[in-house]
N, CA, C and O atoms as a Tripos MOL2 file, in Angstrom:
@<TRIPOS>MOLECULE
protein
  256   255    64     0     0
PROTEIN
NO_CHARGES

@<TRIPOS>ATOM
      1 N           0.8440   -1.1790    0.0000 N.3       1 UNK1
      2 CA          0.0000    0.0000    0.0000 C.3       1 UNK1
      3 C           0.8920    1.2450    0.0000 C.2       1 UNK1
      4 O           1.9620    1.2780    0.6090 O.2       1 UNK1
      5 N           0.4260    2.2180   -0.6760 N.am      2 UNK2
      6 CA          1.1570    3.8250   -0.4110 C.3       2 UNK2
      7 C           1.1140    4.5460    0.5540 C.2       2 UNK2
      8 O           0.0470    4.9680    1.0000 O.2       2 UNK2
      9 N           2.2070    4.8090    1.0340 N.am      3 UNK3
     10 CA          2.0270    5.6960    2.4370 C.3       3 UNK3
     11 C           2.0040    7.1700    1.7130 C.2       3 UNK3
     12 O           2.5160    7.6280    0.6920 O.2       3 UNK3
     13 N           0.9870    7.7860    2.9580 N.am      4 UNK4
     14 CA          0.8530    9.2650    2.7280 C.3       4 UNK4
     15 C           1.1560    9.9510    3.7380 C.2       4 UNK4
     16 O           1.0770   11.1790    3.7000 O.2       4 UNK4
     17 N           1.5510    9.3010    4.8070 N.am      5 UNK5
     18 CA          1.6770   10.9220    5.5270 C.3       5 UNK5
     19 C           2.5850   10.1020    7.2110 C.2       5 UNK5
     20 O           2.3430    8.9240    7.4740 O.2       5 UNK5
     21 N           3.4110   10.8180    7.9990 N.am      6 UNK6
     22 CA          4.0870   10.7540    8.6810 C.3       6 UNK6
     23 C           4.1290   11.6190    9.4670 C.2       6 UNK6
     24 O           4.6890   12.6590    9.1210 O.2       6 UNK6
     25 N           3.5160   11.5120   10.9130 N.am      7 UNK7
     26 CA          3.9610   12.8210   12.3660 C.3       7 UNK7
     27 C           4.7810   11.8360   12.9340 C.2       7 UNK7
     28 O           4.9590   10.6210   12.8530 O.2       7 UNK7
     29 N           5.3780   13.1810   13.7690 N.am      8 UNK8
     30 CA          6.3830   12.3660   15.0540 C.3       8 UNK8
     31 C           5.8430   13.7980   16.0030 C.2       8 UNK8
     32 O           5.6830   14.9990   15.7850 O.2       8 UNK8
     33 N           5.7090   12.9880   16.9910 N.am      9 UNK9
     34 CA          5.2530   13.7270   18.4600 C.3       9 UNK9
     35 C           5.6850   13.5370   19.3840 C.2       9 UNK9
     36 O           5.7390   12.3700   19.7700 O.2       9 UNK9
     37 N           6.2640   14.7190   20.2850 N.am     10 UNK10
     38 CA          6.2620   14.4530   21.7730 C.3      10 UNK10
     39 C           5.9100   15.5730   22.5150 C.2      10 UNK10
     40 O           5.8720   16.8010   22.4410 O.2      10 UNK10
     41 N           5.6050   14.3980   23.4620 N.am     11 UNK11
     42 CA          4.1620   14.5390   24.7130 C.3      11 UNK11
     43 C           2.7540   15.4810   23.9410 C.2      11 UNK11
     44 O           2.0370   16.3880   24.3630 O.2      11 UNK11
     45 N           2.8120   14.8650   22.8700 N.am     12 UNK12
     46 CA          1.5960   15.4280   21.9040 C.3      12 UNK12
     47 C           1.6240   16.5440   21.0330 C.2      12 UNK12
     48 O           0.6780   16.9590   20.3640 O.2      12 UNK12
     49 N           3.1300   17.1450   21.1030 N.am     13 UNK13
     50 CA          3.1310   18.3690   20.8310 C.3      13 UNK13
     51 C           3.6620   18.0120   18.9540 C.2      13 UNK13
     52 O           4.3590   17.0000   19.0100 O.2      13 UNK13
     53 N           3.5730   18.3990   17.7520 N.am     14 UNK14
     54 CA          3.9960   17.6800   16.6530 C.3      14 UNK14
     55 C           5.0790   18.2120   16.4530 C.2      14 UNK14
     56 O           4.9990   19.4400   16.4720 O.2      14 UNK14
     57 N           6.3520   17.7030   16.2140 N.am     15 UNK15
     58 CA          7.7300   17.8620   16.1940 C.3      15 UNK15
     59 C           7.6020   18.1300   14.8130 C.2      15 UNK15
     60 O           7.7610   19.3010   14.4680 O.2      15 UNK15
     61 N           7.2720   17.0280   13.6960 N.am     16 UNK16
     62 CA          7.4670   17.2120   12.0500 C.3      16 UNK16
     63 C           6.4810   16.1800   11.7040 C.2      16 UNK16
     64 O           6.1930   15.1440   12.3050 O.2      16 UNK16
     65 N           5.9410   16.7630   10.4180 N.am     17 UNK17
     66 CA          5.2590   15.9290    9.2670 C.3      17 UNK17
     67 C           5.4370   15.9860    7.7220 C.2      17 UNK17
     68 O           5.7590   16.9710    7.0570 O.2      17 UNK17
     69 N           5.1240   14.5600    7.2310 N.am     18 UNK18
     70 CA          5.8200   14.5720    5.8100 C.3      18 UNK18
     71 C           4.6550   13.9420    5.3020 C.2      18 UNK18
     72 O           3.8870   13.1410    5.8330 O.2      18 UNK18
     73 N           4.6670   14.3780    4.3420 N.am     19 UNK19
     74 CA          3.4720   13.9710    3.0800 C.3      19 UNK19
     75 C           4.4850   12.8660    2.5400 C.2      19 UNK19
     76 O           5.6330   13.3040    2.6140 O.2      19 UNK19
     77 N           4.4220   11.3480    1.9310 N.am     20 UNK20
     78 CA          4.5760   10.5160    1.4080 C.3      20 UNK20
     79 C           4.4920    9.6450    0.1650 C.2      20 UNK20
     80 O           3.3220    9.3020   -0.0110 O.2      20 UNK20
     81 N           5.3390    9.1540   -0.7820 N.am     21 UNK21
     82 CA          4.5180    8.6160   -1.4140 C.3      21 UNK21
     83 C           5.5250    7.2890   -1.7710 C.2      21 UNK21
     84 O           6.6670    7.1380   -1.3360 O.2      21 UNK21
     85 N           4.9630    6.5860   -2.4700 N.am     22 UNK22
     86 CA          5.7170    5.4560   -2.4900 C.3      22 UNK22
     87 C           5.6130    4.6490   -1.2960 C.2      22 UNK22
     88 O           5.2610    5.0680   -0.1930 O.2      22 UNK22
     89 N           6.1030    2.8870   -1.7280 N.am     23 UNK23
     90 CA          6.2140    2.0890   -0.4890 C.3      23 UNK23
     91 C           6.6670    1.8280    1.1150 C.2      23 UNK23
     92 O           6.2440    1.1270    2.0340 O.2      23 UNK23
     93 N           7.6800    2.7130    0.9450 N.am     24 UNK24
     94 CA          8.7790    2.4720    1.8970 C.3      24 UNK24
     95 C           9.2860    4.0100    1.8170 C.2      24 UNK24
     96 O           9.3460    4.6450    0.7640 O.2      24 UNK24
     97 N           9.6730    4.5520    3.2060 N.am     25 UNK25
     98 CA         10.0000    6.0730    3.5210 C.3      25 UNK25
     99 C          11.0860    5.8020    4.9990 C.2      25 UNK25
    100 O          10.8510    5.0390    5.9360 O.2      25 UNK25
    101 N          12.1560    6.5960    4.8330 N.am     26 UNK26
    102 CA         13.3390    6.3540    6.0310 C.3      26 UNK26
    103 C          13.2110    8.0370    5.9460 C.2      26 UNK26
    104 O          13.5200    8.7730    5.0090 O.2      26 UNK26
    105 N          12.4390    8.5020    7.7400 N.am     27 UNK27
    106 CA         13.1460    9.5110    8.0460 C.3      27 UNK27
    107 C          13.6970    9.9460    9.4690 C.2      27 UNK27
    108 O          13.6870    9.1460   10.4050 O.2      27 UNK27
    109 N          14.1250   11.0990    9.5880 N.am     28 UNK28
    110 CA         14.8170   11.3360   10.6180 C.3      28 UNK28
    111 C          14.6130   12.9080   11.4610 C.2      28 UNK28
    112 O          14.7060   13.8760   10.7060 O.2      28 UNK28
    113 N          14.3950   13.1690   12.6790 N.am     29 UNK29
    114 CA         14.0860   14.3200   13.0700 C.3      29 UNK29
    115 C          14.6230   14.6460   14.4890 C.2      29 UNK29
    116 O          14.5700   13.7210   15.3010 O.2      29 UNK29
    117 N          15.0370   15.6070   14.8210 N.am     30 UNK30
    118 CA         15.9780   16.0550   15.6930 C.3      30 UNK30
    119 C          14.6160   17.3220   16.6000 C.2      30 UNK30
    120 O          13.8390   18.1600   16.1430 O.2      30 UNK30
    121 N          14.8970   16.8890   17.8620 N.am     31 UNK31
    122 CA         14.3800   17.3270   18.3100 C.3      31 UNK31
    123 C          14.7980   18.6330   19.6170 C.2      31 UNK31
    124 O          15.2940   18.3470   20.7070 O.2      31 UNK31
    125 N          14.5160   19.7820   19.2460 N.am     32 UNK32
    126 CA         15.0760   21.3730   20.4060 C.3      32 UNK32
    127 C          14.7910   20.6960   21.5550 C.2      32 UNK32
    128 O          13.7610   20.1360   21.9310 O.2      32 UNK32
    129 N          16.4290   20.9060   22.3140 N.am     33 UNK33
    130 CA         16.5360   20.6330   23.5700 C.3      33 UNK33
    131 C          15.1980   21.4530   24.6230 C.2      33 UNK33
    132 O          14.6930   20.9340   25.6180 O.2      33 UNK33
    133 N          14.8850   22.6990   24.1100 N.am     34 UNK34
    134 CA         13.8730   23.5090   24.8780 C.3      34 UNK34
    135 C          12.8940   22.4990   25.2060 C.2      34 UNK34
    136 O          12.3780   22.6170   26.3180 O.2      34 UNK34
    137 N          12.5050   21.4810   24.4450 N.am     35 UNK35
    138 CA         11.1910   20.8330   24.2920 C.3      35 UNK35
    139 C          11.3410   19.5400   25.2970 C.2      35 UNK35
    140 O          10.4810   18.7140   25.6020 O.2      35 UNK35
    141 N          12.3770   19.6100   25.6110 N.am     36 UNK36
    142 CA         13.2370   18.2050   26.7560 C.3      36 UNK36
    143 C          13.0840   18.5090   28.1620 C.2      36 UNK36
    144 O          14.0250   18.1390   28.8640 O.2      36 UNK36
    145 N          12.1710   19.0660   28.7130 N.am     37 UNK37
    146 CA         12.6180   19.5580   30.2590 C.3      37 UNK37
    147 C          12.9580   17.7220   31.2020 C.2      37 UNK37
    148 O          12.6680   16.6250   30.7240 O.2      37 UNK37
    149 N          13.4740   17.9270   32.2630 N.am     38 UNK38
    150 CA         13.8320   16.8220   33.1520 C.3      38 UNK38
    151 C          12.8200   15.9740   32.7870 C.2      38 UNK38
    152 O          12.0890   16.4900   31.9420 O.2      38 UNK38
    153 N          12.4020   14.5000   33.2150 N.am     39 UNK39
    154 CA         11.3880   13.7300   33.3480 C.3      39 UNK39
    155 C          11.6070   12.8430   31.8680 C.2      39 UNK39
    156 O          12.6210   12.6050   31.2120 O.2      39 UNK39
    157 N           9.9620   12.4300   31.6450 N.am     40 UNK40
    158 CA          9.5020   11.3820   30.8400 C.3      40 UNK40
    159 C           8.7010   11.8380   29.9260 C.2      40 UNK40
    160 O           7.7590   12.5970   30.1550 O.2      40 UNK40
    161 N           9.0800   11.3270   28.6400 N.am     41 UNK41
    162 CA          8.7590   12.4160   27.1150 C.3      41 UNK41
    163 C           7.9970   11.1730   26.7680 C.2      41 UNK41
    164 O           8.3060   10.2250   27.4910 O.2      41 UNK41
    165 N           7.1240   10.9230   25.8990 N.am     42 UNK42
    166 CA          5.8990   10.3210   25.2290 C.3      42 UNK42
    167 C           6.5770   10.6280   23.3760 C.2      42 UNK42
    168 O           6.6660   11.8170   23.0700 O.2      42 UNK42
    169 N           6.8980    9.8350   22.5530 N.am     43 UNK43
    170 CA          7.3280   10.2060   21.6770 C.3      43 UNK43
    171 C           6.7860    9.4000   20.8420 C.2      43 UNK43
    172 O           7.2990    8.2810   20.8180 O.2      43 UNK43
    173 N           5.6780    9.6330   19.9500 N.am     44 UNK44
    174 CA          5.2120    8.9760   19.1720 C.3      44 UNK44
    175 C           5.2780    9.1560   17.1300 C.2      44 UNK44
    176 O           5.2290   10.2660   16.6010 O.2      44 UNK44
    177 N           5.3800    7.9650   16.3920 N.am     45 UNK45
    178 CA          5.5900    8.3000   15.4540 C.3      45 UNK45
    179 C           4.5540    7.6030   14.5650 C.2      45 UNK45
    180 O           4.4660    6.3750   14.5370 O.2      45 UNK45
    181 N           3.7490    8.4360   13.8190 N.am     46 UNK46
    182 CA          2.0780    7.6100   13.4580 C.3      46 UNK46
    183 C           2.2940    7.8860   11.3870 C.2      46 UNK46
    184 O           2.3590    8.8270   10.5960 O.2      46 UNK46
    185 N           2.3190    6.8010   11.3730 N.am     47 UNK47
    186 CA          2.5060    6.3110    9.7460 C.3      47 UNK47
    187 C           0.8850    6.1880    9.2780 C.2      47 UNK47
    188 O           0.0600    5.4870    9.8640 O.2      47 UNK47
    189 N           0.6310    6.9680    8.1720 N.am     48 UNK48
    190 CA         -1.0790    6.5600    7.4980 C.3      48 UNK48
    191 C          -0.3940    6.3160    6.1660 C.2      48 UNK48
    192 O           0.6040    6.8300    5.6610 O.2      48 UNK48
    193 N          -1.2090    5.4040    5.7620 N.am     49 UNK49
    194 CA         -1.1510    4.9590    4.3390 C.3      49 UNK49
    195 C          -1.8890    5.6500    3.5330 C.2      49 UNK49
    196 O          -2.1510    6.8070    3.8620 O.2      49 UNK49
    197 N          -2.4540    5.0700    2.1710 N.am     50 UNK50
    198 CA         -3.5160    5.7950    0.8970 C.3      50 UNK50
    199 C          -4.3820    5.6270    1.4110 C.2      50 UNK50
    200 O          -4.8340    6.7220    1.7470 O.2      50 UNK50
    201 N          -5.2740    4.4790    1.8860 N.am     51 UNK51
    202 CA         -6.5360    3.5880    2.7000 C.3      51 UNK51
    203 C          -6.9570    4.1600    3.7720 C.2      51 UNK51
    204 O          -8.0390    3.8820    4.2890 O.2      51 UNK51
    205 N          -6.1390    5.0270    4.2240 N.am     52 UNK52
    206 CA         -6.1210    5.7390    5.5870 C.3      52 UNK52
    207 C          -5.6900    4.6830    6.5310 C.2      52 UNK52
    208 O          -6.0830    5.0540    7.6370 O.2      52 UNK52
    209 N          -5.1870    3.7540    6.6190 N.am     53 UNK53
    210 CA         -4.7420    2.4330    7.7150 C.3      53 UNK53
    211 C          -3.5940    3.4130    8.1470 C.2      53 UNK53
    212 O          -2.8220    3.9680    7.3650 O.2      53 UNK53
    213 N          -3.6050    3.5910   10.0660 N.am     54 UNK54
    214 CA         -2.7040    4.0300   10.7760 C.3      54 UNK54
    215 C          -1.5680    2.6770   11.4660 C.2      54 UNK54
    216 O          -1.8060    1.5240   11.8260 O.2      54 UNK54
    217 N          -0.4450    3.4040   11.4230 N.am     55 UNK55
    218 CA          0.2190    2.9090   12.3960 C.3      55 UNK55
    219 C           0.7800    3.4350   13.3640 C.2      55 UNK55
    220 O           1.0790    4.6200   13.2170 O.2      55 UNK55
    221 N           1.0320    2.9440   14.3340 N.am     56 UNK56
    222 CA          1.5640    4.3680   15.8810 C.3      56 UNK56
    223 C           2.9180    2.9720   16.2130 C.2      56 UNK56
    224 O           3.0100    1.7670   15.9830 O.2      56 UNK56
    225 N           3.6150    3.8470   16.7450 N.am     57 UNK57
    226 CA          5.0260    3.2680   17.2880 C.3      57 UNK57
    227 C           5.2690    4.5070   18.0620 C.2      57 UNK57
    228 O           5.4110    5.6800   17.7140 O.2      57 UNK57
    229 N           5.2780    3.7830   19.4610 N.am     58 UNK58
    230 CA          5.5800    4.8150   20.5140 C.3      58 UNK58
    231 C           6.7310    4.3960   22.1400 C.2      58 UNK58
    232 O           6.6170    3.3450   22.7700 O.2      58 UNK58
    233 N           7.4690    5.2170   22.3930 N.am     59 UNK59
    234 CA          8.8630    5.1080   23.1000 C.3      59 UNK59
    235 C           8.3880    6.0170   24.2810 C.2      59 UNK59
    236 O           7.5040    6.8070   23.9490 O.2      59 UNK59
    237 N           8.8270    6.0830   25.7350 N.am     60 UNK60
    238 CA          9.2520    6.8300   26.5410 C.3      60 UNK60
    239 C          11.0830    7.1630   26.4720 C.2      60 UNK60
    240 O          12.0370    6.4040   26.6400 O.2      60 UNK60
    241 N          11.0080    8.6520   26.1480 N.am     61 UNK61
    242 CA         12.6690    9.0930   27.0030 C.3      61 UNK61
    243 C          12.5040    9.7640   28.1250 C.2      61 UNK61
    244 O          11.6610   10.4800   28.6640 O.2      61 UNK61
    245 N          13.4230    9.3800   28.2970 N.am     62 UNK62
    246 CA         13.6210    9.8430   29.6090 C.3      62 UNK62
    247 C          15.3260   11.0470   30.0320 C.2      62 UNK62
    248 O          16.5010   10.7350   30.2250 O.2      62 UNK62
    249 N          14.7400   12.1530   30.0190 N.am     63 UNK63
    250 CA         15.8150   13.3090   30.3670 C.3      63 UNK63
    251 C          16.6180   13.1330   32.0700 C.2      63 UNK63
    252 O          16.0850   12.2940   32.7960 O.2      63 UNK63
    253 N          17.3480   13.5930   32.4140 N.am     64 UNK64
    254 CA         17.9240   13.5650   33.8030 C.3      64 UNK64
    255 C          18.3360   14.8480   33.9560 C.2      64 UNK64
    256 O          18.8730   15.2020   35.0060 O.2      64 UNK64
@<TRIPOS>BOND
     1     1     2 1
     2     2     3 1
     3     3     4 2
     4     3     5 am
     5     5     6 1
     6     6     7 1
     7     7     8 2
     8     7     9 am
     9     9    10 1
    10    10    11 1
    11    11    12 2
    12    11    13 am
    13    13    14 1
    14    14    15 1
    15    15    16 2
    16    15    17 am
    17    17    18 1
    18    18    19 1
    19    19    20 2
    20    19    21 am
    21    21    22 1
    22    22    23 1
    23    23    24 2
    24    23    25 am
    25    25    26 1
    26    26    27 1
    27    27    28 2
    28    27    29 am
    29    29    30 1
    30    30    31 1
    31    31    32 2
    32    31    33 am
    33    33    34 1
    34    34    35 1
    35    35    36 2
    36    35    37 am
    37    37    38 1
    38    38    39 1
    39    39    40 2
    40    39    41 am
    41    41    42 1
    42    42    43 1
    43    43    44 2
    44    43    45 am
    45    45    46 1
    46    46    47 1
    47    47    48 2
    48    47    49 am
    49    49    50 1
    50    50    51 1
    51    51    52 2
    52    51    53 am
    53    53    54 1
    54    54    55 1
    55    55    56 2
    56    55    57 am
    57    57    58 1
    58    58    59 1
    59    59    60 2
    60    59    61 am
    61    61    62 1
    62    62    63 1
    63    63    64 2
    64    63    65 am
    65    65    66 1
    66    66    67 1
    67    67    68 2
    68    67    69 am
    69    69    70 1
    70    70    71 1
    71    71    72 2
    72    71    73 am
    73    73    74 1
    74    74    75 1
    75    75    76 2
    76    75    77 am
    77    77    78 1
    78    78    79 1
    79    79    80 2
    80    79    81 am
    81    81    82 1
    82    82    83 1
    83    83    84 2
    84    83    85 am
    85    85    86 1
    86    86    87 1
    87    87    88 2
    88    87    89 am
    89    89    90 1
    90    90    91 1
    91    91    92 2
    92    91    93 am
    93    93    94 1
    94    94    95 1
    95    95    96 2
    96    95    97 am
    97    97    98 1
    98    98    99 1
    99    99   100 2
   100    99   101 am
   101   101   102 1
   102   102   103 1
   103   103   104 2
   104   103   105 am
   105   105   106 1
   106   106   107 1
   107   107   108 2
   108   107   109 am
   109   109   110 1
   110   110   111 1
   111   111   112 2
   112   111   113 am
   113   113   114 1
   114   114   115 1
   115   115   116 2
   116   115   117 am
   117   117   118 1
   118   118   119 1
   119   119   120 2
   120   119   121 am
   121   121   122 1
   122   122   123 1
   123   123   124 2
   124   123   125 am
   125   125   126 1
   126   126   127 1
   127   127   128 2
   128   127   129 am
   129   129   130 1
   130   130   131 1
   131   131   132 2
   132   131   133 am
   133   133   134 1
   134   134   135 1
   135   135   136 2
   136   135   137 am
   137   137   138 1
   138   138   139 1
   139   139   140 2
   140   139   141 am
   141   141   142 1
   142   142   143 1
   143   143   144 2
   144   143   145 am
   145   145   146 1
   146   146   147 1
   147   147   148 2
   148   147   149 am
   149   149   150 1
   150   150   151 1
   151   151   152 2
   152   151   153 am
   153   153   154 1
   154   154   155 1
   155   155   156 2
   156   155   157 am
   157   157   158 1
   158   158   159 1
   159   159   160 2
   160   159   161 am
   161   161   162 1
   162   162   163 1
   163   163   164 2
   164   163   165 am
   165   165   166 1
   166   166   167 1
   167   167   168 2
   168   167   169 am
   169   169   170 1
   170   170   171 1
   171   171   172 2
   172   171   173 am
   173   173   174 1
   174   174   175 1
   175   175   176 2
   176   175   177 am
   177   177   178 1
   178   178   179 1
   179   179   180 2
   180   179   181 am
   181   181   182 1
   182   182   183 1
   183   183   184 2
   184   183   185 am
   185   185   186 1
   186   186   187 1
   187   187   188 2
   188   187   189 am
   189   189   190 1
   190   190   191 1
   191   191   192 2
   192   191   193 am
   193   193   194 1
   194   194   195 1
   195   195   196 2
   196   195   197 am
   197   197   198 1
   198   198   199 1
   199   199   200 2
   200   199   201 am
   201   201   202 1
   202   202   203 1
   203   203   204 2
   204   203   205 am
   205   205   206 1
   206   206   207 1
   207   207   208 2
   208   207   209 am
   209   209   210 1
   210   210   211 1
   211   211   212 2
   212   211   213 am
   213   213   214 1
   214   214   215 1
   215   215   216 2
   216   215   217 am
   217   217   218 1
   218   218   219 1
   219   219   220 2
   220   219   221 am
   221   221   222 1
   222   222   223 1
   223   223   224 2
   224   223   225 am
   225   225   226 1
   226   226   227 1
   227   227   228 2
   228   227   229 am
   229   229   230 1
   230   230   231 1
   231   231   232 2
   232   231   233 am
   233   233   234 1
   234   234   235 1
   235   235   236 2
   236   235   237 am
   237   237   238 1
   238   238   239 1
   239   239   240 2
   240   239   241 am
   241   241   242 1
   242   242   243 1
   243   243   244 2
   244   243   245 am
   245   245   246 1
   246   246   247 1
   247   247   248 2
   248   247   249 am
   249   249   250 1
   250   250   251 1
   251   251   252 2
   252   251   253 am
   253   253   254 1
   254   254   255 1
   255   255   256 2
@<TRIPOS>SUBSTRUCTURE
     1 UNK1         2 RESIDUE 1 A UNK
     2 UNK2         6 RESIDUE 1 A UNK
     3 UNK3        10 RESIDUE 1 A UNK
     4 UNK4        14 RESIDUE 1 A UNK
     5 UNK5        18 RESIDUE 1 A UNK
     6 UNK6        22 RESIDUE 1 A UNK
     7 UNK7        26 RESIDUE 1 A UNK
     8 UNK8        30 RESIDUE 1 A UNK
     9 UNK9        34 RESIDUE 1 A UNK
    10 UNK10       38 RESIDUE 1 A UNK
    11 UNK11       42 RESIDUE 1 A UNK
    12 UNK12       46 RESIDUE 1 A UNK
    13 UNK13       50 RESIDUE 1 A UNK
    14 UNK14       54 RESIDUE 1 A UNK
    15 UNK15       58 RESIDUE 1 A UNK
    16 UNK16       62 RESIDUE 1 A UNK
    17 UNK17       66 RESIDUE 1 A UNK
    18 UNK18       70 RESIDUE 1 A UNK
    19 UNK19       74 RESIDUE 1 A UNK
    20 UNK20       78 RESIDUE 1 A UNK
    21 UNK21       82 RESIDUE 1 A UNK
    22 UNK22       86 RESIDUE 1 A UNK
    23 UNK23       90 RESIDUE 1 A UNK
    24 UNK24       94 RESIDUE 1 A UNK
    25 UNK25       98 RESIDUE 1 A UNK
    26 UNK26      102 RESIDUE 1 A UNK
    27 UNK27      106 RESIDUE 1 A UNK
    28 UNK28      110 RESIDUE 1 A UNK
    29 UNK29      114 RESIDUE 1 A UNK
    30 UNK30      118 RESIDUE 1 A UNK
    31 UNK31      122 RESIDUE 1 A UNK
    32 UNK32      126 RESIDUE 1 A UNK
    33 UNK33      130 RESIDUE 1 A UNK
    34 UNK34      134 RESIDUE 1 A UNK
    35 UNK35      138 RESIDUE 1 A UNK
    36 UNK36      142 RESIDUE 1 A UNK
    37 UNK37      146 RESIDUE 1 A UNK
    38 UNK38      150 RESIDUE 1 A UNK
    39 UNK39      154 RESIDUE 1 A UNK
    40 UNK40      158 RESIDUE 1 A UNK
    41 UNK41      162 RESIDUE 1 A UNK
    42 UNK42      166 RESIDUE 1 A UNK
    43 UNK43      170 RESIDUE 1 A UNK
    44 UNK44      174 RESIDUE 1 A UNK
    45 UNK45      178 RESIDUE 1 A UNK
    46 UNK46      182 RESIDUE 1 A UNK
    47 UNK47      186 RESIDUE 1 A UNK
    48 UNK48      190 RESIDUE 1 A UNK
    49 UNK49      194 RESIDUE 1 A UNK
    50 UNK50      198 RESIDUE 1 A UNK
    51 UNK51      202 RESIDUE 1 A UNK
    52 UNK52      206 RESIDUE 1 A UNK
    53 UNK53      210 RESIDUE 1 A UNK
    54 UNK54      214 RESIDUE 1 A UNK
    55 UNK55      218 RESIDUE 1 A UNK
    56 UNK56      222 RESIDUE 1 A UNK
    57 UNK57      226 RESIDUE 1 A UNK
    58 UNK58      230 RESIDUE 1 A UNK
    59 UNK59      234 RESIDUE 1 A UNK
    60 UNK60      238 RESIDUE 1 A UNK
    61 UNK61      242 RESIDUE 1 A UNK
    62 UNK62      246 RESIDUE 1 A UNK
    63 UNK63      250 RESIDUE 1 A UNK
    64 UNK64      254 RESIDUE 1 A UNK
């Protein structure tokens, strides 16, 4: 299926999004230390296809 579209989030806030096309997509996003305070970050990265079928893949970091 064709992917269309790509967020990455943390703690809900949207870091970056990419419009998609084609099978397969490798990306990468760097995230402002401002947005890091101490504690436990929620970092989620939600893949939609053409069909609209979601996928979510999601991590805790953790700052010190």
């Amino acid at each position: 299926m064709r992917l269309a579209r790509l967020e990455v989030r943390v703690d809900g806030r949207l870091a970056r999004a990419w419009t998609l096309s084609g099978t397969l997509a490798e990306r990468h996003v760097y995230i402002s230390a401002s947005w890091l305070r101490r504690g436990r970050h929620l970092v989620r990265w939600t893949v939609r296809d053409a069909a609209g079928n979601v996928r979510t893949s999601a991590f805790y970091l953790y700052v010190r």
